[in-house]
C-alpha positions as CSV (number, residue, x, y, z in Angstrom):
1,X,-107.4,-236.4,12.8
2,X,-107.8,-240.1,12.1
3,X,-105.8,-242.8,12.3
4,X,-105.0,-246.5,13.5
5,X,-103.1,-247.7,16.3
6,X,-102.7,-251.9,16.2
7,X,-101.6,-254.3,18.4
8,X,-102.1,-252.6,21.8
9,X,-101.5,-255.2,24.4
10,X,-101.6,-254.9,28.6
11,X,-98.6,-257.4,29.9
12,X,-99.1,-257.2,33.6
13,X,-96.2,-259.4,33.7
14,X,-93.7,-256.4,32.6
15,X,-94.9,-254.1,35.4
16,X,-92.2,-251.7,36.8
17,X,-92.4,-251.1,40.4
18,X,-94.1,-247.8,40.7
19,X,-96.9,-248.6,38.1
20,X,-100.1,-250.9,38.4
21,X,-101.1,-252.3,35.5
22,X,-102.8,-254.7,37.5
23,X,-105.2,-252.1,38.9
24,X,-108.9,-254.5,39.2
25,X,-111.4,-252.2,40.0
26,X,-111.5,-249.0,41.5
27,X,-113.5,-247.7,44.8
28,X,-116.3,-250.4,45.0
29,X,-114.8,-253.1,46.8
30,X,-115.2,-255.9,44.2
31,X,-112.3,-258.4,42.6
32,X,-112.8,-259.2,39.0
33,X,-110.1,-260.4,36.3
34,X,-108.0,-258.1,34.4
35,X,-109.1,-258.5,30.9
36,X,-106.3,-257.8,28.5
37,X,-106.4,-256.0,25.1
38,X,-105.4,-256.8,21.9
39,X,-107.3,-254.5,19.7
40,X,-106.7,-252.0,16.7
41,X,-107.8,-249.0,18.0
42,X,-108.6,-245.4,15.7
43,X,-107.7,-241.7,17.0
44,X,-110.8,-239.7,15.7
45,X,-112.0,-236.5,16.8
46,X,-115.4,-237.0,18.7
47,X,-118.6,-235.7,18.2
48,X,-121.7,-235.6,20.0
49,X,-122.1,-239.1,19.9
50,X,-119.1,-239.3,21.7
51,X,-120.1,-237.1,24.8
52,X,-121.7,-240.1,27.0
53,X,-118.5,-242.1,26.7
54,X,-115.9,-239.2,27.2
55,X,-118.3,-238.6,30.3
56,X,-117.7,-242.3,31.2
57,X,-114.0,-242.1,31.4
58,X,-114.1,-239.3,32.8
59,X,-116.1,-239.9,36.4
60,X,-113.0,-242.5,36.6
61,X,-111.2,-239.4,37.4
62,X,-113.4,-237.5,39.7
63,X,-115.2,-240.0,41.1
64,X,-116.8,-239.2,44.5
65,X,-115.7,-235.1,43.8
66,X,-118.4,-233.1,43.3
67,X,-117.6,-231.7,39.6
68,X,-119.7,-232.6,37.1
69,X,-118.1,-234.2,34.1
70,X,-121.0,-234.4,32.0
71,X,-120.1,-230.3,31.3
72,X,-116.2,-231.4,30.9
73,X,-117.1,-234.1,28.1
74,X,-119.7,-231.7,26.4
75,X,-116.8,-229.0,26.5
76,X,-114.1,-231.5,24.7
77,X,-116.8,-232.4,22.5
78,X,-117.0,-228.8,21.7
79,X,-113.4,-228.3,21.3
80,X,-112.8,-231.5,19.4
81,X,-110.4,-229.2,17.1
82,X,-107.7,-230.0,20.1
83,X,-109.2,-233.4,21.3
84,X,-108.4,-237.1,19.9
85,X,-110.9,-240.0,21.2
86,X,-109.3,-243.4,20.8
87,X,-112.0,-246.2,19.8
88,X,-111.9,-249.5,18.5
89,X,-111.4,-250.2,14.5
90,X,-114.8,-252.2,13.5
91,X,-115.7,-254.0,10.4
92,X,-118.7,-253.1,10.2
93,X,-121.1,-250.4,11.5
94,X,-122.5,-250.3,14.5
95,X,-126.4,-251.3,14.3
96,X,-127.7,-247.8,15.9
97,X,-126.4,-244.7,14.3
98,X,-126.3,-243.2,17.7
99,X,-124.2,-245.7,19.1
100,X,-120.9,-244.8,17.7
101,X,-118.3,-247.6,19.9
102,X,-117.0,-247.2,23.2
103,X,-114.7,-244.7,23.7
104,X,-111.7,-246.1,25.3
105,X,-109.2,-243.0,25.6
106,X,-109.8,-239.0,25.5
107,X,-106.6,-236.7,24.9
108,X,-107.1,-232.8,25.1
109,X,-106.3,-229.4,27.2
110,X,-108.8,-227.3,28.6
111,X,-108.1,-222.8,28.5
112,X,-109.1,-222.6,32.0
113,X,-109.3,-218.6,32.1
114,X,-110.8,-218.7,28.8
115,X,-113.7,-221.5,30.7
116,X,-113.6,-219.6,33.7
117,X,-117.3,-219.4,33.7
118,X,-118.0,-222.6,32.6
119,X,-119.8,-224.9,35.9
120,X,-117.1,-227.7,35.3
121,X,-114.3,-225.4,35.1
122,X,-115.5,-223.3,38.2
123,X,-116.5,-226.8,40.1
124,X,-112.8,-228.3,39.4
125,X,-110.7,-224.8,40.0
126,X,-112.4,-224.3,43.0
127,X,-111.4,-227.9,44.2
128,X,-108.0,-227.5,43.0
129,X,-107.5,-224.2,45.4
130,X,-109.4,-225.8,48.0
131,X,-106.9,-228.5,48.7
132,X,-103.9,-226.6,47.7
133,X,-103.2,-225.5,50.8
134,X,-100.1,-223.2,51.7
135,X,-97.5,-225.2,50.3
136,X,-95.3,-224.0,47.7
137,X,-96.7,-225.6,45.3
138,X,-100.1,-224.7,46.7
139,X,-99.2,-221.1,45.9
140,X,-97.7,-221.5,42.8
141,X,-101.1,-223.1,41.5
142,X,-103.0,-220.4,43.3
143,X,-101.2,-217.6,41.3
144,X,-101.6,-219.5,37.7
145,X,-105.6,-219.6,38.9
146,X,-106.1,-216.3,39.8
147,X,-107.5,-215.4,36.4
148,X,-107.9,-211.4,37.2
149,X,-104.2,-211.4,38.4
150,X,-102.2,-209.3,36.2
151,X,-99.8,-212.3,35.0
152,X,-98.7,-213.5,31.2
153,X,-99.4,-217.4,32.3
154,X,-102.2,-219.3,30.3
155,X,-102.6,-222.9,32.1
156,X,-104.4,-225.1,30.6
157,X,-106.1,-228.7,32.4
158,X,-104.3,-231.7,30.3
159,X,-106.6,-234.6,30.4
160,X,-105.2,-238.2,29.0
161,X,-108.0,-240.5,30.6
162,X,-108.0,-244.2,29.1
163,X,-109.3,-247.2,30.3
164,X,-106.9,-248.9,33.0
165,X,-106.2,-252.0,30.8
166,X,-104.4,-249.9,27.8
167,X,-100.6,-249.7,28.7
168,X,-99.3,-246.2,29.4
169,X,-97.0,-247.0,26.3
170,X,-100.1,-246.1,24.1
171,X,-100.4,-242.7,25.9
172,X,-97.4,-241.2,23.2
173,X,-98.8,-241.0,20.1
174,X,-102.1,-239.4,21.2
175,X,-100.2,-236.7,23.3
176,X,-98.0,-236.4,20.7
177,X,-100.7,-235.6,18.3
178,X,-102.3,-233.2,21.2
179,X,-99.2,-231.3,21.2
180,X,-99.6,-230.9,17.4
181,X,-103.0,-229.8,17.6
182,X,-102.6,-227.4,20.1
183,X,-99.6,-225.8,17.8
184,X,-102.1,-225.6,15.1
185,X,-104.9,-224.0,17.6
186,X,-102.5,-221.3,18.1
187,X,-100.9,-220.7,14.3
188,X,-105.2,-220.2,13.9
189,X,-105.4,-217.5,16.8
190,X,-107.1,-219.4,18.8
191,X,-105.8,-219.2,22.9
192,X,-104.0,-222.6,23.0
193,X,-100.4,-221.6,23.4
194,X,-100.3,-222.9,27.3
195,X,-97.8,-221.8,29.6
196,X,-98.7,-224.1,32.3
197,X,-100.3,-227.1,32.7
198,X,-102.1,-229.6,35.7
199,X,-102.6,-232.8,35.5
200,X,-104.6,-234.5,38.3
201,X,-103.4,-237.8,38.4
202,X,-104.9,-241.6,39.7
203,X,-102.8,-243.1,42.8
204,X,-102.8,-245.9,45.6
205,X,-101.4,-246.0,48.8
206,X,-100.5,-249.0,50.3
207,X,-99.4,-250.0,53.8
208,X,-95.6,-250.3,53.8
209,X,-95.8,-250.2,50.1
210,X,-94.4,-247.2,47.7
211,X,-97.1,-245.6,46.2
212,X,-98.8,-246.7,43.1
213,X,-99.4,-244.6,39.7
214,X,-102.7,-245.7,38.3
215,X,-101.5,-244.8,34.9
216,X,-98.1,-245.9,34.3
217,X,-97.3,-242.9,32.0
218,X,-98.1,-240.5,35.1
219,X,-94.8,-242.1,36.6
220,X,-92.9,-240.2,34.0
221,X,-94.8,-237.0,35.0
222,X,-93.5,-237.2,38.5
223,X,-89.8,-238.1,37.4
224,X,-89.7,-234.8,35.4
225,X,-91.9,-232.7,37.8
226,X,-91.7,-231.9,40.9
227,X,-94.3,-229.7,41.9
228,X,-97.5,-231.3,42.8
229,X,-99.9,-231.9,46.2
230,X,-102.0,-234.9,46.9
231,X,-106.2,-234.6,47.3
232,X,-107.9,-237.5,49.7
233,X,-111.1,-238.6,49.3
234,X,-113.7,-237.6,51.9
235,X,-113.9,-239.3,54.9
236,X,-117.5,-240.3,54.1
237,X,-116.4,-242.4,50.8
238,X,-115.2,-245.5,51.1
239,X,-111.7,-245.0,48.6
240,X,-111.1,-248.7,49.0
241,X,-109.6,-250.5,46.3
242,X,-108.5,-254.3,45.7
243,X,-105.8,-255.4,42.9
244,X,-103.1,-258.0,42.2
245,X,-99.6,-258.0,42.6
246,X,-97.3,-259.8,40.0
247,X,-97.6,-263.3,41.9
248,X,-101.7,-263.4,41.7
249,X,-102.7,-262.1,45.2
250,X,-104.7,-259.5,46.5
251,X,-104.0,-256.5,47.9
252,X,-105.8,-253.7,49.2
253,X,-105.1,-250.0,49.1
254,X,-106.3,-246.2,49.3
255,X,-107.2,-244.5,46.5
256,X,-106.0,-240.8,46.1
257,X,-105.9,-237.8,43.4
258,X,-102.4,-236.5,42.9
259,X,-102.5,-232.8,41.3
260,X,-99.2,-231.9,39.4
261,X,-98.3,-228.3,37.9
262,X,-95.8,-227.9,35.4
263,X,-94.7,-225.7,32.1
264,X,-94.6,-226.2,28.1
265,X,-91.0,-227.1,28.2
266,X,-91.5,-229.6,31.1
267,X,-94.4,-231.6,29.0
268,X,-91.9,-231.5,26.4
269,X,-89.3,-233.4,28.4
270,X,-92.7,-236.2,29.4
271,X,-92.8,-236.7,25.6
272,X,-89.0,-237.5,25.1
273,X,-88.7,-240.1,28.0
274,X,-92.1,-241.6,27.0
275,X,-90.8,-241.9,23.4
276,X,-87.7,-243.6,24.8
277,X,-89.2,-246.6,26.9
278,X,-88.7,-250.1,25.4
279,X,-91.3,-250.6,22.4
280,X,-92.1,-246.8,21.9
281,X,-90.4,-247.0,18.6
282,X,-92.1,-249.9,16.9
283,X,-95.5,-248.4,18.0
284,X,-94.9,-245.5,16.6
285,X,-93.7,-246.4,13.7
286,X,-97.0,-249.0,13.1
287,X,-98.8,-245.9,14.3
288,X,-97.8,-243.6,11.5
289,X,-97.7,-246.4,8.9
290,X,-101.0,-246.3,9.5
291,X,-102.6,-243.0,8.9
292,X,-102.2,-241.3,12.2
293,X,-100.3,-237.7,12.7
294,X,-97.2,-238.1,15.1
């Protein structure tokens, strides 16, 4: 599962007004520049090498929640059959063998009733349940979880974490090639043929502002799903964060978790409007010209 993906560039000038590609740091209080991309970047599967920066991109999701993502990145590590890390094409080497690049994307779906036992999976189901409340969606995720409930649903925990500064345009050929691998996962007997999935996604609110998707691509989640309940941070963290509008000034906002539950065919529908977004077609093309599965 290699291959090359050119040319990826963050425009902050062709934001849409529900995204935040201008997003400047997150929870720490501090105001740095955006730096943009312009890289070639290769889809590999990890290995172990990989684990440390997986983990990395990782606490940018459950940051301040007590679930420990060093166990989440050694598990995609593990399961690297149905998980694409995106890194940056070098020339040369790198100097240490152990130092294999940053990693600057993970792609992959976690079994959670096959992981049950696992600390991460145990850590992030019970904080799932605990802020699900009674809503109807609350219950709906609550039935999916119960993993000794006599049901036929499999729901698995999609992760897509990139760095902010990589367009949510770059998002599609990577799921797309997670969707493949998890087809061929389950043509091998192995327990990948998902019912259900949740996404736990990055927002901001701001004061008389519409709320703000982190990830631009988790915009077209909520579009095509409905069914999803938003997590706070505690009261004793500071979920401050500063970034810049399209005319250069500061704002500030509230960081929040969003956690979304949806089916197969529902993912399926994400894929087709992400493939249909302005510029999808040309990267995908480059993409596949270039060695990678779509």
């Amino acid at each position: 599962m290699v291959g090359l993906l050119s040319g990826i560039m963050s425009d902050s000038s062709d934001s849409d007004s529900g995204s935040m590609p201008e997003l400047v740091d997150t929870i720490d209080g501090s105001v740095e520049e955006p730096e943009t991309f312009m890289k070639g970047f290769l889809a590999v599967t990890p290995d172990d090498a990989d684990s440390s920066g997986i983990e990395n991109l990782c606490k940018q999701l459950f940051k301040h929640f007590e679930v420990d993502v060093k166990e989440l990145a050694e598990l995609l590590v593990r399961q690297n059959y149905v998980t694409t890390v995106l890194k940056e094409e070098v020339d040369e080497p790198a100097a240490d063998p152990d130092d294999d690049g940053t990693v600057y994307g993970v792609y992959s779906a976690v079994n959670l009733k096959n992981n049950k036992d696992n600390p991460f999976v145990k850590q992030v189901v019970n904080w799932m349940l605990t802020h699900a409340g009674q809503s109807v969606e609350g219950n709906v995720l609550k039935q999916l979880l119960d993993f000794e409930g006599n049901h036929p649903n499999t729901t698995g925990l999609l992760i897509k974490e990139k760095v902010v500064n990589i367009p949510g345009v770059a998002t599609c050929p990577f799921m797309k090639q997670l969707i493949n691998d998890l087809e061929t996962a389950t043509e091998n007997g192995m327990q990948y043929n998902f019912t259900h999935f949740v996404h736990v996604a990055k927002m901001v609110k701001i004061k008389h502002e519409p709320e703000y998707f982190v990830d631009q691509d988790d915009e077209i989640i909520h579009k095509n799903h409905t069914r999803f309940f938003d997590v706070n941070y505690p009261s004793s963290v500071d979920s401050g964060i500063i970034f810049q509008n399209q005319s250069g000034s500061s704002i500030y906002g509230k960081a929040f978790r969003r956690i979304y539950v949806f089916t197969k065919a529902q993912l399926t529908d994400f894929m087709n409007e992400l493939q249909n977004i302005e510029g999808m077609n040309n990267l995908m093309a480059e993409a596949a010209s270039s060695g990678l599965k779509i």
